[in-house]
KOLKOLDREN-425254 format. One line per 2 residues: their letters; for each residue x, y, z of N, C-alpha, C. Coordinates in steps of 0.001 Angstrom, whole numbers, plus 500000, padded with zeros to 6 digits. Each point is the difference from the previous one (the first is absolute). Layout:
! residues N
A = X/Y/Z/X/Y/Z/X/Y/Z  ...
! end
This chain:
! residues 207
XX = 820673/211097/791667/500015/499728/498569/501169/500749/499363  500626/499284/499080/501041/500776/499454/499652/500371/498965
XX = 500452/501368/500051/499874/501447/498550/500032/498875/499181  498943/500305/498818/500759/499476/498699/500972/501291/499009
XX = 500679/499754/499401/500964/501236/499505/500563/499281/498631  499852/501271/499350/499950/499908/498545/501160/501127/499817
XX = 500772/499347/498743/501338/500863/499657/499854/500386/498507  499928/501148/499808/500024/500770/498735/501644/500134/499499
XX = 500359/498967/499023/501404/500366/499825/499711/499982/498436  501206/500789/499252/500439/500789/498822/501482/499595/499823
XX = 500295/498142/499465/501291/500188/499694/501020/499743/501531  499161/499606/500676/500739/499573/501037/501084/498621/500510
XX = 501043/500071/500521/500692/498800/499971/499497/499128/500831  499970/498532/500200/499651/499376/501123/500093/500346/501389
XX = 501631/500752/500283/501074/500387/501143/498712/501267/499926  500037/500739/499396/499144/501386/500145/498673/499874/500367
XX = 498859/499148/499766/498702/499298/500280/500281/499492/501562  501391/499586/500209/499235/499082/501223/500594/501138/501138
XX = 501009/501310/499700/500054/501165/501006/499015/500389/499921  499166/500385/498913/498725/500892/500393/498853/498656/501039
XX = 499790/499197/499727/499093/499057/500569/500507/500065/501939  500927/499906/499740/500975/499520/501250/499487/501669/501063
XX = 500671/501378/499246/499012/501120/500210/499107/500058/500650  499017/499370/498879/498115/500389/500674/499990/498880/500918
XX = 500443/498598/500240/500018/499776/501272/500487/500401/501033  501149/500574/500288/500175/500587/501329/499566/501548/500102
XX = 499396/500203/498890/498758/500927/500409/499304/500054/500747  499325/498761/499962/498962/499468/500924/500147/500180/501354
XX = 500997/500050/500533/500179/500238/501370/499544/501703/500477  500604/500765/499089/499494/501709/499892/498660/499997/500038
XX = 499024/499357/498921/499013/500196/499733/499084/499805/501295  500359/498993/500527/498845/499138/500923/499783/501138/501145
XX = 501679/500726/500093/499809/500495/501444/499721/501341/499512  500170/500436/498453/498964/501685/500053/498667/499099/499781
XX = 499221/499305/499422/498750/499629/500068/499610/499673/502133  500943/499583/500500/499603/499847/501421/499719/501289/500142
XX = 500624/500701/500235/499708/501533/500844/499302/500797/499197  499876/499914/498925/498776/500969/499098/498326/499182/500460
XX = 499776/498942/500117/499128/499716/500171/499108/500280/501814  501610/499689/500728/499802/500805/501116/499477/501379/500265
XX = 500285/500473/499004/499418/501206/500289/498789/500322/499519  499452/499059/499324/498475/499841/499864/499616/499127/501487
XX = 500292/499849/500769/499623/498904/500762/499665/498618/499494  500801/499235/499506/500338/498641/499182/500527/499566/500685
XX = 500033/499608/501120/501633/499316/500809/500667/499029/499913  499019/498531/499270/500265/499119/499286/500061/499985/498970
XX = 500991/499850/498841/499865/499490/498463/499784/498358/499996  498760/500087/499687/499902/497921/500004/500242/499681/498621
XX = 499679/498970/499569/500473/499458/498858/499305/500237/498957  498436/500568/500313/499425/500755/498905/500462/501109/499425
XX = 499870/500882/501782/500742/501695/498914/501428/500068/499618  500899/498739/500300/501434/499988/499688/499540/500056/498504
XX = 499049/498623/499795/500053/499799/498516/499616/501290/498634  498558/500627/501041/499627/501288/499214/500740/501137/500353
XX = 501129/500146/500636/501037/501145/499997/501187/499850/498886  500564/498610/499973/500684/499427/499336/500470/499227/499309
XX = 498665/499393/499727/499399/498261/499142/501113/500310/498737  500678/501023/499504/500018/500027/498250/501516/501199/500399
XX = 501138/499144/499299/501225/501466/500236/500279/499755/498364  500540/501318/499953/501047/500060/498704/500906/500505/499520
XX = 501035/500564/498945/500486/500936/500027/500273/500079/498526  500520/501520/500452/500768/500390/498000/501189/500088/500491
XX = 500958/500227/498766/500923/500704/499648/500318/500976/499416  499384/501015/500152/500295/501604/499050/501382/500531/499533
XX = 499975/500171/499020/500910/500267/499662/499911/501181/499166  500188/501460/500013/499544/501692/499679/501131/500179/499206
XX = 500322/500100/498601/501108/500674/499722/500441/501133/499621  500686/500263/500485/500331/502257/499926/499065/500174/499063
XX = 499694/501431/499799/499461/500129/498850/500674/501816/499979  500451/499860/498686/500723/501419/499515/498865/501407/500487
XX = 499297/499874/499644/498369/500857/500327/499021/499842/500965  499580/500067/501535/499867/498790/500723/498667/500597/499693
XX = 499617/501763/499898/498612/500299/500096/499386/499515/499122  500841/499418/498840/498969/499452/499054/499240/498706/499954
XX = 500358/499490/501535/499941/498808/499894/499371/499566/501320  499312/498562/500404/499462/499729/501156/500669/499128/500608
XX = 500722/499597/501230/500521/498603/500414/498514/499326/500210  499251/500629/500728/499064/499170/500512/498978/501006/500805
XX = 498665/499818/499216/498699/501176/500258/499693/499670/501631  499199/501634/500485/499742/499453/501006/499000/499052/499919
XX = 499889/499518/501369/499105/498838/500560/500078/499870/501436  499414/498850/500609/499906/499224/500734/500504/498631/499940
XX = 500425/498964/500964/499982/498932/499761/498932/498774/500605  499539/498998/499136/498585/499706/500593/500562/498834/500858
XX = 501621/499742/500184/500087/499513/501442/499616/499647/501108  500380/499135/501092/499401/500627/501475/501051/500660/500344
XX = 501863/499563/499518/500966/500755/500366/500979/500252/498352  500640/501284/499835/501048/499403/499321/501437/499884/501199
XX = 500986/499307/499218/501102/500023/501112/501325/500513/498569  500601/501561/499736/500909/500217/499264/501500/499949/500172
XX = 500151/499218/498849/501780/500200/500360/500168/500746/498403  500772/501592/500888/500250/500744/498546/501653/500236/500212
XX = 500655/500514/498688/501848/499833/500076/499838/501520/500236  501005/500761/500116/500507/501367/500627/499360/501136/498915
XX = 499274/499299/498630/500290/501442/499428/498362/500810/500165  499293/499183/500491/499022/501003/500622/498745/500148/498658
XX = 499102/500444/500212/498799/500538/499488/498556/499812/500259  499929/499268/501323/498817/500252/500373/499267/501082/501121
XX = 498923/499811/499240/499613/501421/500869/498412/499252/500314  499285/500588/501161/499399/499720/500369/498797/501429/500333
XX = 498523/499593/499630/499249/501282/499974/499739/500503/501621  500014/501289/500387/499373/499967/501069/498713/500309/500475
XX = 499675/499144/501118/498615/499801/500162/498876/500917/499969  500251/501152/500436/499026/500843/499940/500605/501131/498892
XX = 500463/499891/499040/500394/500818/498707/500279/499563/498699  500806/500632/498850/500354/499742/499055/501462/500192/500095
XX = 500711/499831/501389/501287/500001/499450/500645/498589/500099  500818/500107/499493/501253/498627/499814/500855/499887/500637
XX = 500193/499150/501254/501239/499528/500589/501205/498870/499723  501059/500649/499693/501303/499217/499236/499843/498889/501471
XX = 500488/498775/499840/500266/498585/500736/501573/499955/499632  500939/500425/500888/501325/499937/499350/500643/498875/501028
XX = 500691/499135/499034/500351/498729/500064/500617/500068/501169  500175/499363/500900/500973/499819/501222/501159/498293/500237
XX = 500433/499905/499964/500756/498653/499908/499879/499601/501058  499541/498699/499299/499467/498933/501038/498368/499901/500805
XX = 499550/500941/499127/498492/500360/500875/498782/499359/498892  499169/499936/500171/498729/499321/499021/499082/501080/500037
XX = 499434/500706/498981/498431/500531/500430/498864/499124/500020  499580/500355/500770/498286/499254/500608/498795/500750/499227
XX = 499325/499806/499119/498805/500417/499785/498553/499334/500178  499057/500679/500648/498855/499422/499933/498804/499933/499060
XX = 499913/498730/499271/499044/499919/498925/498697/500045/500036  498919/500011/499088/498827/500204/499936/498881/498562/500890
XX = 501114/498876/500123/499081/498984/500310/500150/500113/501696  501329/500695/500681/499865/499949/500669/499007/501567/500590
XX = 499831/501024/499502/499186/500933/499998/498437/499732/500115  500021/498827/499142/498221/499555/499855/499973/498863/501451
XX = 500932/499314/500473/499554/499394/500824/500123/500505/501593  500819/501372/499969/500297/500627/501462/498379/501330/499432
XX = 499560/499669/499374/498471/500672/500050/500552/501476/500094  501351/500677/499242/500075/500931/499474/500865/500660/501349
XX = 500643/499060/500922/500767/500490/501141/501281/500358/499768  500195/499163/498790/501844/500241/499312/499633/500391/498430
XX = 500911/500620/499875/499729/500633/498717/500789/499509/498707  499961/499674/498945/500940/499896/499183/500429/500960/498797
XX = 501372/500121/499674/501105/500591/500209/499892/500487/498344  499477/501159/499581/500342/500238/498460/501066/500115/499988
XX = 500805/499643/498924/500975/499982/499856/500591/500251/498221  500968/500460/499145/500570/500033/499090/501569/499818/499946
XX = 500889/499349/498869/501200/499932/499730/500380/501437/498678  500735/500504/500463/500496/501299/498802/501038/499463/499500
XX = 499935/499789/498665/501773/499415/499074/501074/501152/500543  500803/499238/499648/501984/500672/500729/500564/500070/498114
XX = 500345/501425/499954/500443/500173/499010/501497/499453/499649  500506/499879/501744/501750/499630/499402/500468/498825/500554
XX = 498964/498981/500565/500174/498900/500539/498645/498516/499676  500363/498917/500433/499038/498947/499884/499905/500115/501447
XX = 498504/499374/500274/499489/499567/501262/499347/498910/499802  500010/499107/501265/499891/498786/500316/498944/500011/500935
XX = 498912/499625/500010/499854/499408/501565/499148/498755/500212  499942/499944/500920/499154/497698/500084/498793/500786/501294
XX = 498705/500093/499444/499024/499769/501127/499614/498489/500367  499688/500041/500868/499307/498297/500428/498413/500464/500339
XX = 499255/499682/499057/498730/500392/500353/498753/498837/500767  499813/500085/501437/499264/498865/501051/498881/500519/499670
XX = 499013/498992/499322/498417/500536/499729/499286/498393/500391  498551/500202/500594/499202/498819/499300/499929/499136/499028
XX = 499782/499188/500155/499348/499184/498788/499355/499818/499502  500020/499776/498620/498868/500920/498786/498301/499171/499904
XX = 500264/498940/501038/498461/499923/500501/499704/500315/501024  500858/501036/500796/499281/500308/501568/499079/501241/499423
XX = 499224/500330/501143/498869/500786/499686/500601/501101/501561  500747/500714/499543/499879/501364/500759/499309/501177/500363
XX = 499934/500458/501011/498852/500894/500421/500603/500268/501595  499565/500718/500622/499915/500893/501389/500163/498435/501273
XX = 501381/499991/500344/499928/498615/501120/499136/499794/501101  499103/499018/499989/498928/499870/501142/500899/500242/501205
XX = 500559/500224/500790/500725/500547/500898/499814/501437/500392  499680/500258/498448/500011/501803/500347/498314/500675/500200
XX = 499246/498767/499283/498305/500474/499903/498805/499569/500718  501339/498787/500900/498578/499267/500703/499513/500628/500992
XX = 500742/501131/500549/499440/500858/500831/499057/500900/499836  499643/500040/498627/499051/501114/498958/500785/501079/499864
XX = 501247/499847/499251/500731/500997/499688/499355/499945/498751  499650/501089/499272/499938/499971/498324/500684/499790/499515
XX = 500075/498847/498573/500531/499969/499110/500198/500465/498611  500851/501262/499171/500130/500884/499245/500474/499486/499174
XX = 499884/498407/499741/500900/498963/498960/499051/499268/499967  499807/499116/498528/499024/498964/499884/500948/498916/500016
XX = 499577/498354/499888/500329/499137/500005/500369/499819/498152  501501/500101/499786/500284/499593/498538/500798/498807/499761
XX = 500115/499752/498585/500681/498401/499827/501222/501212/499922  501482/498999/500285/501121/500932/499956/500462/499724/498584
XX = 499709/498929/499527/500429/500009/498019/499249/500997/499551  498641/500144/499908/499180/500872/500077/500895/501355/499835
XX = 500085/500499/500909/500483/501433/500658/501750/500157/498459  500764/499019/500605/501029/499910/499496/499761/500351/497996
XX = 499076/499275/499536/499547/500279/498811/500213/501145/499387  498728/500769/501280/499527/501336/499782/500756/500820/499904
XX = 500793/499810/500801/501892/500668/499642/500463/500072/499337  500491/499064/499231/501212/499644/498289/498388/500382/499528
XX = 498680/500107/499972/499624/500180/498354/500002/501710/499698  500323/500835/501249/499996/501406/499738/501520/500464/500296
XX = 500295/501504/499459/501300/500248/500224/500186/500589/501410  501603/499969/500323/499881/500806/501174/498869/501624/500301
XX = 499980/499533/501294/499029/501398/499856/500142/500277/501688  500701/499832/500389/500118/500520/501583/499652/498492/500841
XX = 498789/500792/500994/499454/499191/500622/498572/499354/499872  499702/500360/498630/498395/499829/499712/499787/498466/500037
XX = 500690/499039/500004/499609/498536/499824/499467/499603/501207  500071/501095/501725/499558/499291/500656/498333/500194/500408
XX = 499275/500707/498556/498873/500542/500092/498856/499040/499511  500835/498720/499564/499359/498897/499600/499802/499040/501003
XX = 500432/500283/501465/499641/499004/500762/498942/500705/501261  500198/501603/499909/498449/501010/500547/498869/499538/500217
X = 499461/500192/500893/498375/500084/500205/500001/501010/499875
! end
């Protein structure tokens, strides 16, 4: 089944719409083969055409666009969070500002841009369906006081009528499941109606 993919543009030219489109398709080739080997390592060895669809039924992307800001402490690029993804896939320009929380603390790790490289993060949908085997990635943007930043995520999630939860792959053996079965519009909701707040949104899909 092919992604359906939706383009968030702001003022965009035709020529500019159909590079970004053109983009998230040969994305697709990246995606399939980190979704191959991540699932492998749940013991998934096949992606059939179901879990292709509930890994990646739904892509999208932004265009961010951060502009300097004279004062940066006074200001937020972007609170932490999570993303309720199964993947994001980032393309950020050289001037840097993400940082990433680390897992067992409160400190902040800078993500400094490398040319030509993408960061990989793992989102909350794919967290709820590896039954808490992969983790997803708090994350925040800090404003640049003497520069603009750019960057284009491509975010691969479900579709907003799949019903996500812990992959029968992983429970039919009577592994417990530490995730309930949720609608993913559902989940996604629950997200935009509160502000960033870390990682608390994935406490809505808990047993």
């Amino acid at each position: 089944m092919s992604p359906k993919k939706k383009l968030l543009h702001y003022g965009l030219s035709l020529a500019g719409r159909e590079q970004v489109l053109d983009y998230m398709r040969k994305s697709e080739v990246v995606i399939k083969q980190l979704l191959k080997m991540l699932m492998k390592g749940l013991n998934v060895n096949e992606i059939d055409e179901t879990n292709e669809s509930l890994l990646m039924g739904s892509m999208r992307t932004n265009l961010n666009y951060y502009p300097k800001c004279p004062n940066p402490e006074l200001t937020v690029g972007v609170g932490r969070h999570s993303d309720v993804s199964t993947l994001t896939i980032l393309l950020q320009d050289e001037i840097g500002g993400l940082f990433v929380r680390e897992n067992n603390g409160d400190n902040w790790i800078h993500v400094p841009p490398i040319k030509g490289s993408l960061v990989i993060n793992v989102g909350d949908a794919l967290q709820i369906m590896s039954n808490g085997k992969y983790k997803s990635v708090e994350h925040r943007v800090v404003a640049n006081g003497y520069n603009n930043r750019i960057s284009v995520p491509i975010f691969v999630n479900p579709r907003p009528s799949d019903m996500i939860g812990p992959l029968p792959e992983l429970i039919k053996d009577g592994e417990k499941p530490i995730y309930k079965q949720v609608l993913y519009s559902d989940y996604v909701k629950h997200f935009f109606r509160k502000g960033h707040d870390g990682k608390k949104t994935i406490a809505f899909a808990e047993l």
